[in-house]
Biopython code that builds the backbone (N, CA, C, O; Angstrom):
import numpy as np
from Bio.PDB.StructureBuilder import StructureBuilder

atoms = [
    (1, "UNK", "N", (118.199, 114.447, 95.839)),
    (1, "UNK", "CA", (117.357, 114.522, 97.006)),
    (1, "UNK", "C", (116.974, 113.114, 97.436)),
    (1, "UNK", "O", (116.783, 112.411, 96.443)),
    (2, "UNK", "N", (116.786, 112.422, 98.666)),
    (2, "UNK", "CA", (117.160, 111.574, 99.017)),
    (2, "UNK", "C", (115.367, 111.487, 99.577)),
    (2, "UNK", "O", (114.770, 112.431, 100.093)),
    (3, "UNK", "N", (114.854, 110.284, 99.337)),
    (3, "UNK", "CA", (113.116, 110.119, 99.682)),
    (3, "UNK", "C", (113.258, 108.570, 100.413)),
    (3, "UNK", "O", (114.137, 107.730, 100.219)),
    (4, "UNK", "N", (112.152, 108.509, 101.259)),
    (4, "UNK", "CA", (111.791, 107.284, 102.196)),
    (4, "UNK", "C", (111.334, 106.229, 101.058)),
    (4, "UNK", "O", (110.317, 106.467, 100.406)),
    (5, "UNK", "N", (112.154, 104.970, 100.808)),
    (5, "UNK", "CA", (111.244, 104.128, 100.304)),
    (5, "UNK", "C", (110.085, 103.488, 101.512)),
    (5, "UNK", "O", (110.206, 103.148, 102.689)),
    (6, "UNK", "N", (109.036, 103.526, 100.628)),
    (6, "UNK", "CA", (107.953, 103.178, 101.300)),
    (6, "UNK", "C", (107.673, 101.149, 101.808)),
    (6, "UNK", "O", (107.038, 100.556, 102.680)),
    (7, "UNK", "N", (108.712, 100.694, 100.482)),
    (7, "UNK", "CA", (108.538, 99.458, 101.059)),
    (7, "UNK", "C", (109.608, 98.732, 102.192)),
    (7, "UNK", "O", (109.944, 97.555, 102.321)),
    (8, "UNK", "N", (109.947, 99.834, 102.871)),
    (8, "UNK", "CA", (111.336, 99.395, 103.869)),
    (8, "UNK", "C", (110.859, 100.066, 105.325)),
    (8, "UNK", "O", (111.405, 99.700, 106.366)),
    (9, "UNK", "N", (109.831, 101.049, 105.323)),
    (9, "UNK", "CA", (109.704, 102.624, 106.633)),
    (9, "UNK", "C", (108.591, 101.133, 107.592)),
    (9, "UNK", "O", (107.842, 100.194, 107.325)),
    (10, "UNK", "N", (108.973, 101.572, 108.312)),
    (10, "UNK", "CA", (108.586, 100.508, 109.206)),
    (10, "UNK", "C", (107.601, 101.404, 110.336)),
    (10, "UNK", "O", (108.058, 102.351, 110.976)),
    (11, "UNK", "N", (106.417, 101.007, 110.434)),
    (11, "UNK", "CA", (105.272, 101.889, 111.141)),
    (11, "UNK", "C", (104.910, 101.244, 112.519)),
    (11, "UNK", "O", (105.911, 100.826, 113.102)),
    (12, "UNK", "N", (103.922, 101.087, 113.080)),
    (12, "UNK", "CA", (103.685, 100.498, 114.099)),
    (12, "UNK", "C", (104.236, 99.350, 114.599)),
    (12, "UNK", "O", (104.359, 98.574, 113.651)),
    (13, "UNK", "N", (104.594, 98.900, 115.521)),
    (13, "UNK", "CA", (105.614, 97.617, 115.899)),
    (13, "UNK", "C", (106.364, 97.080, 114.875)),
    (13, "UNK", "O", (106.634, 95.883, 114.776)),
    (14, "UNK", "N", (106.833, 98.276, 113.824)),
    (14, "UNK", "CA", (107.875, 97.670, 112.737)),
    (14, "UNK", "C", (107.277, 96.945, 111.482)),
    (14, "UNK", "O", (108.008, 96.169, 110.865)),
    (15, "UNK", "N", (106.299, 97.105, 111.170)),
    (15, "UNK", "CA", (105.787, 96.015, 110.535)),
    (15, "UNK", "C", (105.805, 96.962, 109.063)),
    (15, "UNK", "O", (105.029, 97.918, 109.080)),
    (16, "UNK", "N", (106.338, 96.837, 108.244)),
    (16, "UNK", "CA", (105.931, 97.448, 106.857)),
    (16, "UNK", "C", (104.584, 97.747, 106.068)),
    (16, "UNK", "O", (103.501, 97.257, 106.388)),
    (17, "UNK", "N", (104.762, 98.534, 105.093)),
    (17, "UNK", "CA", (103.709, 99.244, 104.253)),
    (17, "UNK", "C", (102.577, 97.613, 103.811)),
    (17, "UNK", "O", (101.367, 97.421, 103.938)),
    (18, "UNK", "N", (103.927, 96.553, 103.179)),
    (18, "UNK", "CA", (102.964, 95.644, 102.980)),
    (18, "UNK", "C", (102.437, 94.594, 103.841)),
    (18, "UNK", "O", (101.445, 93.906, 103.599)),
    (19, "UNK", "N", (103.233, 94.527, 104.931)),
    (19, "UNK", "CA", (102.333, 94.003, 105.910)),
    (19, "UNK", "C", (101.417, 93.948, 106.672)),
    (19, "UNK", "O", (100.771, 93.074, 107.249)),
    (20, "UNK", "N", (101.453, 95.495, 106.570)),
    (20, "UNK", "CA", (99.691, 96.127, 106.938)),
    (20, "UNK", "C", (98.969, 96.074, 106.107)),
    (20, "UNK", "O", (97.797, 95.921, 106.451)),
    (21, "UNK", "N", (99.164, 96.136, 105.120)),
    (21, "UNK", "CA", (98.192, 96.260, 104.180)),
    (21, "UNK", "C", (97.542, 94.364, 104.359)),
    (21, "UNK", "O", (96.320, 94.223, 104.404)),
    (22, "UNK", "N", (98.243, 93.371, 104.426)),
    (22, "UNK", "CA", (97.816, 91.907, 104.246)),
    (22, "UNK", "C", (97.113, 91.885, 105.577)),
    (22, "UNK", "O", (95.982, 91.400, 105.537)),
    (23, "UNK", "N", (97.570, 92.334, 106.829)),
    (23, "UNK", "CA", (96.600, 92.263, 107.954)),
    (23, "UNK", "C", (95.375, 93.019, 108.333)),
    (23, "UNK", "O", (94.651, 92.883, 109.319)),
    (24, "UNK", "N", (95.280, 94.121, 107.001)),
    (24, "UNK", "CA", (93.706, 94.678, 106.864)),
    (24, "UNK", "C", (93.336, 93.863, 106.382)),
    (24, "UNK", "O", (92.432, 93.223, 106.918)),
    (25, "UNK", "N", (93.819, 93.506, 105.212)),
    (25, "UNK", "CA", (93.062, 92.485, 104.149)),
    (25, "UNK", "C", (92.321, 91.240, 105.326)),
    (25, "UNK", "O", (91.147, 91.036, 105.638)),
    (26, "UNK", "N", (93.332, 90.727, 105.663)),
    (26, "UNK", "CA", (92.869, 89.388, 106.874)),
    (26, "UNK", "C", (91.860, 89.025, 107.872)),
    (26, "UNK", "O", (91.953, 87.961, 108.485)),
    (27, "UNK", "N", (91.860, 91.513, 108.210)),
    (27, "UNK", "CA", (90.506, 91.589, 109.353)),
    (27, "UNK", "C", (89.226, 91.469, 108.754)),
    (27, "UNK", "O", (88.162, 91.104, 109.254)),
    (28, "UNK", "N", (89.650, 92.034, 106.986)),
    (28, "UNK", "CA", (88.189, 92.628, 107.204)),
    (28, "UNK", "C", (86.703, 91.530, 106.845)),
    (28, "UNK", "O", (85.567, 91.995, 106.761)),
    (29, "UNK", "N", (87.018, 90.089, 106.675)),
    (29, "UNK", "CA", (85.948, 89.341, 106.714)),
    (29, "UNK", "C", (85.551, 89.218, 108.207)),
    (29, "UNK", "O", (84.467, 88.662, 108.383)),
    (30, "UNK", "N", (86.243, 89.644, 109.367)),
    (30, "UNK", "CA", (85.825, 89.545, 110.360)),
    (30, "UNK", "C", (84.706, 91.013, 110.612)),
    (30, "UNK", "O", (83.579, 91.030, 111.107)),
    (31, "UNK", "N", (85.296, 91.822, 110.217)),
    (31, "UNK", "CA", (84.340, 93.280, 110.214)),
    (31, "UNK", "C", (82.757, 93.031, 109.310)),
    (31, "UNK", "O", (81.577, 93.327, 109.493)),
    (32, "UNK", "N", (83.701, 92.198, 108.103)),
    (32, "UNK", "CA", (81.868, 91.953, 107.652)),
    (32, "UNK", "C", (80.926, 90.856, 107.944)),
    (32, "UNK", "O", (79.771, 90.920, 107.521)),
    (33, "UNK", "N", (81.298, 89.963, 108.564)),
    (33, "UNK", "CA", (80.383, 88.931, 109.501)),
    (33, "UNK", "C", (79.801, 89.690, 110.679)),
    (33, "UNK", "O", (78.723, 89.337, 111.159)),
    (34, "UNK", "N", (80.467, 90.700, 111.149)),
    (34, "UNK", "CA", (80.027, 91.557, 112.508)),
    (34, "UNK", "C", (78.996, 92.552, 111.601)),
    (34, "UNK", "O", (78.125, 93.176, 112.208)),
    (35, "UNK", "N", (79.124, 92.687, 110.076)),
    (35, "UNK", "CA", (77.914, 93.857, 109.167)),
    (35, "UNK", "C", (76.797, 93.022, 109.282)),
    (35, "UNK", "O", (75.722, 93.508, 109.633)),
    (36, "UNK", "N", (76.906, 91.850, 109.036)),
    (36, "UNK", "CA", (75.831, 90.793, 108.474)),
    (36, "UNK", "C", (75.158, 90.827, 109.769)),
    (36, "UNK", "O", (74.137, 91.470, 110.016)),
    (37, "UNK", "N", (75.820, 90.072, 110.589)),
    (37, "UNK", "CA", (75.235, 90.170, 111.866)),
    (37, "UNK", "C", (74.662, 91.074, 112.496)),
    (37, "UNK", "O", (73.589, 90.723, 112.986)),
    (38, "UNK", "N", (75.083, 92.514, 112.742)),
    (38, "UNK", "CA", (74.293, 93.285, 113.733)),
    (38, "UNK", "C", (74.270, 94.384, 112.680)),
    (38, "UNK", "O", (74.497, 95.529, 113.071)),
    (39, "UNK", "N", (74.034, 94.179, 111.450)),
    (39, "UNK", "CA", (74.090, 95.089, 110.456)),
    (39, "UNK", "C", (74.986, 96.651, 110.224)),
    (39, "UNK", "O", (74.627, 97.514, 109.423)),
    (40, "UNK", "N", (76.030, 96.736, 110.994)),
    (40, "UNK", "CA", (76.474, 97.494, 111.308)),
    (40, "UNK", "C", (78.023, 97.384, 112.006)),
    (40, "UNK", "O", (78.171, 96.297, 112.565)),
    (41, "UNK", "N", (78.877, 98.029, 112.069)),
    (41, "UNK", "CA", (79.993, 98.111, 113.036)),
    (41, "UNK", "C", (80.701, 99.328, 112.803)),
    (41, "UNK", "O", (81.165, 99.798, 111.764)),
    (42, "UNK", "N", (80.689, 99.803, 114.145)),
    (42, "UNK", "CA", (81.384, 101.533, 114.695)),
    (42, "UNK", "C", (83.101, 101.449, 113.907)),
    (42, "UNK", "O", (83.911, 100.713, 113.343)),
    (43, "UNK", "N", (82.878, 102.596, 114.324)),
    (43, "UNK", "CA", (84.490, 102.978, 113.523)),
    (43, "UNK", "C", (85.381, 102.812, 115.078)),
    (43, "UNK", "O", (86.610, 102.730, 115.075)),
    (44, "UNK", "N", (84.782, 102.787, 116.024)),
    (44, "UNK", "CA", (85.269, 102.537, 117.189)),
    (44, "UNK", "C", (85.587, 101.439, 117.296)),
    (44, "UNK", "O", (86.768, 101.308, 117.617)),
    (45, "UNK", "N", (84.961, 100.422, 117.148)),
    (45, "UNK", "CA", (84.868, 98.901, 117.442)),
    (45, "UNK", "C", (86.159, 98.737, 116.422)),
    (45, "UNK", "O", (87.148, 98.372, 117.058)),
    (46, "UNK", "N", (86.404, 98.902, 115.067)),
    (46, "UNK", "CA", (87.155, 99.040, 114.487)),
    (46, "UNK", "C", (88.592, 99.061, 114.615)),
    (46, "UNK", "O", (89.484, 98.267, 114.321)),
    (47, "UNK", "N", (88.548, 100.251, 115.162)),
    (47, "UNK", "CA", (89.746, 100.938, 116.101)),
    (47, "UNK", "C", (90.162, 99.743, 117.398)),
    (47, "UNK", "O", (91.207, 99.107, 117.535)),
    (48, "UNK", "N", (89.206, 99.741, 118.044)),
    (48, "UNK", "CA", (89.948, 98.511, 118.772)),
    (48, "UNK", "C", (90.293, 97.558, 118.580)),
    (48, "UNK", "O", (91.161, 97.029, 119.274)),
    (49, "UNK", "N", (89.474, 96.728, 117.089)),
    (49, "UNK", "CA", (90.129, 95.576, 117.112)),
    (49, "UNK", "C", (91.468, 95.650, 116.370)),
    (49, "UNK", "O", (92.033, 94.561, 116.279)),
    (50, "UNK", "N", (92.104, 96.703, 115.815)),
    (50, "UNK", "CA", (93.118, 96.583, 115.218)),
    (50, "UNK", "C", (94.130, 97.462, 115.931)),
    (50, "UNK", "O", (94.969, 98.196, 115.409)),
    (51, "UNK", "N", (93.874, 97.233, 117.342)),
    (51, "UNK", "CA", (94.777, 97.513, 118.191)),
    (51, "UNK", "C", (94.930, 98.722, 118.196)),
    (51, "UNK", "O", (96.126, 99.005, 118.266)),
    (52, "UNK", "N", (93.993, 99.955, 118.135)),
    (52, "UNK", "CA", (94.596, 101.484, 118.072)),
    (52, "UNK", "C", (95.622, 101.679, 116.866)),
    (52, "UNK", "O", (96.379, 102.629, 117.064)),
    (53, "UNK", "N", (95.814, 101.040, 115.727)),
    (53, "UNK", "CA", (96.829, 101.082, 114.860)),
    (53, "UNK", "C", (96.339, 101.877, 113.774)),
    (53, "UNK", "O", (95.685, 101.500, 112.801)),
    (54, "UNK", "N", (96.804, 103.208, 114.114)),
    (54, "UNK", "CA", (96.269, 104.097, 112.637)),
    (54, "UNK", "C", (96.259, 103.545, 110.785)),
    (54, "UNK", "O", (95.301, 103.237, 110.076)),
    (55, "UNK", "N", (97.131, 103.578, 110.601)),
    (55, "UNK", "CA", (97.710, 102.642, 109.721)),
    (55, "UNK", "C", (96.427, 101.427, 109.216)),
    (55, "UNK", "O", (95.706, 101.548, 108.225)),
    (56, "UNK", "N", (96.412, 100.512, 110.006)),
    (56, "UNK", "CA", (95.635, 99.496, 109.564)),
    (56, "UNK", "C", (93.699, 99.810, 110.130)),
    (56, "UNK", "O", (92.846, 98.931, 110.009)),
    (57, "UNK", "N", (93.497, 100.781, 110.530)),
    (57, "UNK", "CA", (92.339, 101.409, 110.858)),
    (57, "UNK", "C", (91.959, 102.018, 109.705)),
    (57, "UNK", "O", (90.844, 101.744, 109.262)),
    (58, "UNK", "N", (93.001, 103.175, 108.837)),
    (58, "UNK", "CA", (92.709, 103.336, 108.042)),
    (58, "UNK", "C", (92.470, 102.716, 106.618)),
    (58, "UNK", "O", (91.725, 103.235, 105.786)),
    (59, "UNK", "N", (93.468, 101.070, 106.337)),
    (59, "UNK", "CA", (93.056, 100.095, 105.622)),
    (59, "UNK", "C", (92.263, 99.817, 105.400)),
    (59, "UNK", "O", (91.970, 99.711, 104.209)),
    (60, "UNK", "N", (91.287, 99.479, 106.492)),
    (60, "UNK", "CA", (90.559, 98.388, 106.645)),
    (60, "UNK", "C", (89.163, 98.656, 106.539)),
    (60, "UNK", "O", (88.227, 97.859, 106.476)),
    (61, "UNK", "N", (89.171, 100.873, 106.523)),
    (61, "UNK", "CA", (88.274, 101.456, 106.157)),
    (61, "UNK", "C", (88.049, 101.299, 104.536)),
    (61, "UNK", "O", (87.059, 100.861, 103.950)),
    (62, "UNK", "N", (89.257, 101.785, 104.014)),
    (62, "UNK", "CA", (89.335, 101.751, 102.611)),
    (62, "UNK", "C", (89.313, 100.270, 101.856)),
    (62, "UNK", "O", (89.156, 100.238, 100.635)),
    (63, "UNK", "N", (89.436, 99.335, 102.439)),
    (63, "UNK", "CA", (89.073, 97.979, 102.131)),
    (63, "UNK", "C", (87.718, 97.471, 101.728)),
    (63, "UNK", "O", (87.413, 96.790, 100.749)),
    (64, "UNK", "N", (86.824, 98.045, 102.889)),
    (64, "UNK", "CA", (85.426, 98.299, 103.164)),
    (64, "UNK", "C", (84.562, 98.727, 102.044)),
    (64, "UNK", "O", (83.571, 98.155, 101.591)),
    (65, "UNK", "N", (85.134, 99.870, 101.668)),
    (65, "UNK", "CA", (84.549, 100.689, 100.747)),
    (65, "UNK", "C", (84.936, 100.082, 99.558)),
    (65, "UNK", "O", (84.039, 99.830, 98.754)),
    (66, "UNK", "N", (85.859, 99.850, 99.332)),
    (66, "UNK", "CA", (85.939, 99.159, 98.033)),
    (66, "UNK", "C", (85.717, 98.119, 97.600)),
    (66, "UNK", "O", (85.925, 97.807, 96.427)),
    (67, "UNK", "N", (85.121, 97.180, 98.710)),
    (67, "UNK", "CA", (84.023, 95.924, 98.807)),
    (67, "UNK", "C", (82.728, 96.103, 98.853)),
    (67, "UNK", "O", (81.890, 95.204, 98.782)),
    (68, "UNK", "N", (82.444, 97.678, 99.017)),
    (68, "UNK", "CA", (80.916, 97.703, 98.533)),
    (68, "UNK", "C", (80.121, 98.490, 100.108)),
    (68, "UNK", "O", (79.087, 99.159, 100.089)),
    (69, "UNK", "N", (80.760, 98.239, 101.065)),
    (69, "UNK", "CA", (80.373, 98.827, 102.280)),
    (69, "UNK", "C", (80.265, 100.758, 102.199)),
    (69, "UNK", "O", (81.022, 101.412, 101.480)),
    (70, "UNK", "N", (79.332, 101.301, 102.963)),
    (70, "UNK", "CA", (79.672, 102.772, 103.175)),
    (70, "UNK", "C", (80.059, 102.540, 104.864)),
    (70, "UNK", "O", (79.689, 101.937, 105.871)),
    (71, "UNK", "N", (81.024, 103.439, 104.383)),
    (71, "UNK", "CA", (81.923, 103.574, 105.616)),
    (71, "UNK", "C", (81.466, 105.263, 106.534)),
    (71, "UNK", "O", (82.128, 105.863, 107.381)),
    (72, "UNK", "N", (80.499, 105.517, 106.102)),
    (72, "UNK", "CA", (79.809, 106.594, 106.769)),
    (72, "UNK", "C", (81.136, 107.865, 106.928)),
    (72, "UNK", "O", (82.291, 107.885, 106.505)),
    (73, "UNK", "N", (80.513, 108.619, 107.552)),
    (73, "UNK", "CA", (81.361, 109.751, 107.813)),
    (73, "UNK", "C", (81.732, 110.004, 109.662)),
    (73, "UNK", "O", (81.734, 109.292, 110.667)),
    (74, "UNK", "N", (82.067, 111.714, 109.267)),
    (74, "UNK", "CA", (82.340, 111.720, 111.022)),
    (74, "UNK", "C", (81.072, 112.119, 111.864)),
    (74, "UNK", "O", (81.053, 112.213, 113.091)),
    (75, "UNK", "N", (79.706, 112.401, 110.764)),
    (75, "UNK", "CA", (78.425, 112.571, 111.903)),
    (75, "UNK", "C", (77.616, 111.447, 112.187)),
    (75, "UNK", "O", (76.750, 111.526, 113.058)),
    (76, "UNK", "N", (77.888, 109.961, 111.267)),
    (76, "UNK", "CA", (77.624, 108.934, 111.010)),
    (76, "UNK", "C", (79.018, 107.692, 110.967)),
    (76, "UNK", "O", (79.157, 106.900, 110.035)),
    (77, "UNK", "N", (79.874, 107.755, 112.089)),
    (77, "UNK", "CA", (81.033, 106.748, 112.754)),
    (77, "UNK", "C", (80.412, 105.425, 112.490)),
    (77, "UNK", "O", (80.186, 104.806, 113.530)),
    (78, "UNK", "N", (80.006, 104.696, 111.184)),
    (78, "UNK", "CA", (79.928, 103.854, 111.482)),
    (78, "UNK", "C", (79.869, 102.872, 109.860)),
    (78, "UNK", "O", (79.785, 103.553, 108.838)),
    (79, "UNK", "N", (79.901, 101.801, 109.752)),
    (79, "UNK", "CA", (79.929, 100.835, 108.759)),
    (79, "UNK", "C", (78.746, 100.117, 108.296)),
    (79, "UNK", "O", (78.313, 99.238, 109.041)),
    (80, "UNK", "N", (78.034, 100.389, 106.976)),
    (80, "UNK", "CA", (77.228, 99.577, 107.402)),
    (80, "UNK", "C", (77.210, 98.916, 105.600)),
    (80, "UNK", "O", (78.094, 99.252, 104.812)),
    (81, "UNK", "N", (75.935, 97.862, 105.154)),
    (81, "UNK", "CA", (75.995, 97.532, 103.560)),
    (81, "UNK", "C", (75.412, 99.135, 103.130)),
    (81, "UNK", "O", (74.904, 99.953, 103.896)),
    (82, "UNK", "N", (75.597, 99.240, 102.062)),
    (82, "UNK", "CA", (74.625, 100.243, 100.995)),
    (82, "UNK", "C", (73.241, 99.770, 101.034)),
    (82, "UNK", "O", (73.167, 98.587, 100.703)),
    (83, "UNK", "N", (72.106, 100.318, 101.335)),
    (83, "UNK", "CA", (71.046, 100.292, 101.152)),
    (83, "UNK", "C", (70.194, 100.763, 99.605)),
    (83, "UNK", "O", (70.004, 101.923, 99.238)),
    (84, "UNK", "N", (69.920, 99.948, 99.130)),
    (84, "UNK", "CA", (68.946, 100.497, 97.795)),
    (84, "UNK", "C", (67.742, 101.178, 97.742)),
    (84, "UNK", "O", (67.239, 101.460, 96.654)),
]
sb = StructureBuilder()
sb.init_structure("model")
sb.init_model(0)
sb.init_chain("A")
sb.init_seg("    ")
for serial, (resi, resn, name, xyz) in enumerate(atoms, 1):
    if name == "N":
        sb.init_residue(resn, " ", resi, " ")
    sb.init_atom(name, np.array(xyz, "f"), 0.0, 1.0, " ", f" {name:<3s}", serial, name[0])
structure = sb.get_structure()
């Protein structure tokens, strides 16, 4: 049975599994200077800056979170630090 390697499938303007993954990595100190700053940033704002690109929208969520951010849900669209 014959399967997609994942490091060759080419997604949005061609760009591979690991090249999205390095251009979430790249955004997301820009997403958290925009936390620091207005304590917060939409999942919208998000979405636009990474060009409508599912793919790296969804990175850059999971990037987030695993730097310590809550990435809220869908009744709460938005990013913000963890509060204690």
């Amino acid at each position: 049975m014959d399967s997609c390697d994942r490091r060759v499938r080419a997604y949005k303007n061609g760009k591979t599994m690991e090249e999205c993954k390095e251009i979430a990595e790249s955004m997301n100190p820009d997403f958290k200077s925009q936390i620091d700053k207005n304590g917060k940033v939409l999942w919208t704002e998000i979405l636009e800056q990474v060009d409508h690109d599912e793919l790296l929208y969804k990175l850059s969520l999971k990037y987030l979170r695993r730097d310590g951010y809550d990435i809220g849900n869908y009744k709460i669209p938005e990013v913000k630090k963890f509060t204690s």
